[in-house]
C-alpha positions, -999 to 999 in steps of 0.1 A, spaced: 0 0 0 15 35 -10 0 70 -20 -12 51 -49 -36 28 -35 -72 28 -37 -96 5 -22 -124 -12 -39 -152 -23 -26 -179 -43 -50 -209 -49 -43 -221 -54 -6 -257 -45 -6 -283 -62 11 -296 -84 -10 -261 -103 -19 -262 -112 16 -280 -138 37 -320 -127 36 -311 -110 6 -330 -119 -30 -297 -133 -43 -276 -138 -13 -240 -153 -16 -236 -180 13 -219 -161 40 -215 -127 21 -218 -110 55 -187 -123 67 -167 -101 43 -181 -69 59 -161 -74 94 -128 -80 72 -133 -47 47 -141 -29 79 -108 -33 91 -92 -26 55 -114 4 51 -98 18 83 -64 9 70 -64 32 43 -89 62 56 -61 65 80 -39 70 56 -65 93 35 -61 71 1 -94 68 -17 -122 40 -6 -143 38 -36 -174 12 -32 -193 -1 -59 -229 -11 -63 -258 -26 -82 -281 -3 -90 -312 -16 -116 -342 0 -127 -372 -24 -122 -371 -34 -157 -340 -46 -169 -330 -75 -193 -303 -82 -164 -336 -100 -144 -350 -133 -152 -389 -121 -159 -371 -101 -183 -349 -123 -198 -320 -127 -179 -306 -152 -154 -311 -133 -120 -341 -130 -96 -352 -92 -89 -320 -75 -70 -304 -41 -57 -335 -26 -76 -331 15 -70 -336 26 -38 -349 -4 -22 -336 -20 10 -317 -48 -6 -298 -28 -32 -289 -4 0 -249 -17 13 -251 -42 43 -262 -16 73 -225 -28 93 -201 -19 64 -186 16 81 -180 32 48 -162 68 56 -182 103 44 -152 101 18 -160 70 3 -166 74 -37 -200 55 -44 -203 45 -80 -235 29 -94 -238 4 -124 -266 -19 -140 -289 9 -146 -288 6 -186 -318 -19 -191 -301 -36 -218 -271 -42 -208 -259 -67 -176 -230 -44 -164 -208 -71 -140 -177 -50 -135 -173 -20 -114 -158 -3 -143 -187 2 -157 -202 21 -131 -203 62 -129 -208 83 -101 -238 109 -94 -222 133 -115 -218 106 -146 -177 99 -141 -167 69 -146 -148 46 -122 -111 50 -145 -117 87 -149 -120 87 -108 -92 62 -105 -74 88 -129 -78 120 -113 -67 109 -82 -36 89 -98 -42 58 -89 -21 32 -101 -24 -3 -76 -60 -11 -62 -72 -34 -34 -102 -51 -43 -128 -71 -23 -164 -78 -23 -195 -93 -32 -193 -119 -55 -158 -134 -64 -172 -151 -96 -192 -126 -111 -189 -91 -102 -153 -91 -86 -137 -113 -114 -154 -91 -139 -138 -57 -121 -105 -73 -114 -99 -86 -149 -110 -47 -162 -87 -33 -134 -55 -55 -145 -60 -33 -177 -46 -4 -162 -37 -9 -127 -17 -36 -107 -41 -53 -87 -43 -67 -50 -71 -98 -46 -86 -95 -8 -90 -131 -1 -99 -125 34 -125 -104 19 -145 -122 -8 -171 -145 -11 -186 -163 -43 -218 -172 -53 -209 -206 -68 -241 -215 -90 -215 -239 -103 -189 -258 -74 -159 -244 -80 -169 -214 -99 -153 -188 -71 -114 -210 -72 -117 -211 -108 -126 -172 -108 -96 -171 -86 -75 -188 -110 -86 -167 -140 -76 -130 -120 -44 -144 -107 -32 -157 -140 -44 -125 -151 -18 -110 -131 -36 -105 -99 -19 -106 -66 -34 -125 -39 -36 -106 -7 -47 -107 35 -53 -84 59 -24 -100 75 -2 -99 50 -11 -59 43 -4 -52 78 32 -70 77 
């Protein structure tokens, strides 16, 4: 972690997590473990970015529409809110994706923030060039971001800090596989602190 770093967080809204309308088994369990990396950086005021779904109600993303998911993180409902104990800081960048009907939209880099910039152009501004990346789920949304961040940024897997939704066994260590061959760097808490 240097002046360069930026944390990213995908994804951990309500309804990826246990009661949720698509919840990953244990997806809670990643919010104790961000907290603690959230804290690592806002104390050394580098940039905390957290993505999120963020559909309209009708979307070709959903099954009744012609998609593959159930109805999830619909605007402004409680399940596409984040999990109520993830402490992110009143600096945190939020940036929202899924809301083009038509298109599915897995990777945070395809999200923009309220004032329509995307997630490079933030990563940009601020000079980003390694980011720390954990979240909500490990075989869809956070390989998709990942594999998009290697493009332009080294990039820092949270183990301690993902969670997969594994339609398929194995989907989440063969996700894994995919962003480390990628050129992903797996990475702890642990291992940050040392």
């Amino acid at each position: 972690m240097n002046l360069k770093s930026a944390l990213l967080i995908v994804d951990v809204q309500n309804d990826f997590c246990p009661g949720g309308s698509l919840a990953v088994a244990g997806g809670d369990k990643v919010v104790p473990v961000l907290n603690k990396y959230i804290e690592a950086f806002s104390k050394r005021e580098l940039p905390v970015i957290a993505s999120r779904d963020w559909h309209p109600q009708k979307t070709k993303h959903f099954k009744e529409f012609g998609g593959l998911w159930p109805v999830h993180c619909a605007q402004n409902t409680k399940g596409a809110a984040f999990h109520p104990d993830l402490k992110l800081p009143a600096a945190a960048v939020i940036v929202s994706k899924g809301m083009d009907p038509d298109k599915d939209s897995y990777s945070a880099f395809q999200a923009f923030d309220e004032d329509g910039r995307s997630l490079a152009d933030i990563l940009s501004v601020r000079g980003v060039k390694e980011l720390f990346v954990g979240g909500l789920a490990t075989d869809y949304c956070v390989k998709a971001s990942v594999l998009d961040a290697l493009k332009h940024f080294r990039v820092n897997l949270l183990m301690d800090a993902v969670k997969g939704v594994d339609i398929h066994p194995g989907d989440s260590q063969r996700a894994v596989e995919e962003m480390l061959k990628a050129g992903a760097r797996k990475m702890t808490f642990e291992s940050l602190e040392s």
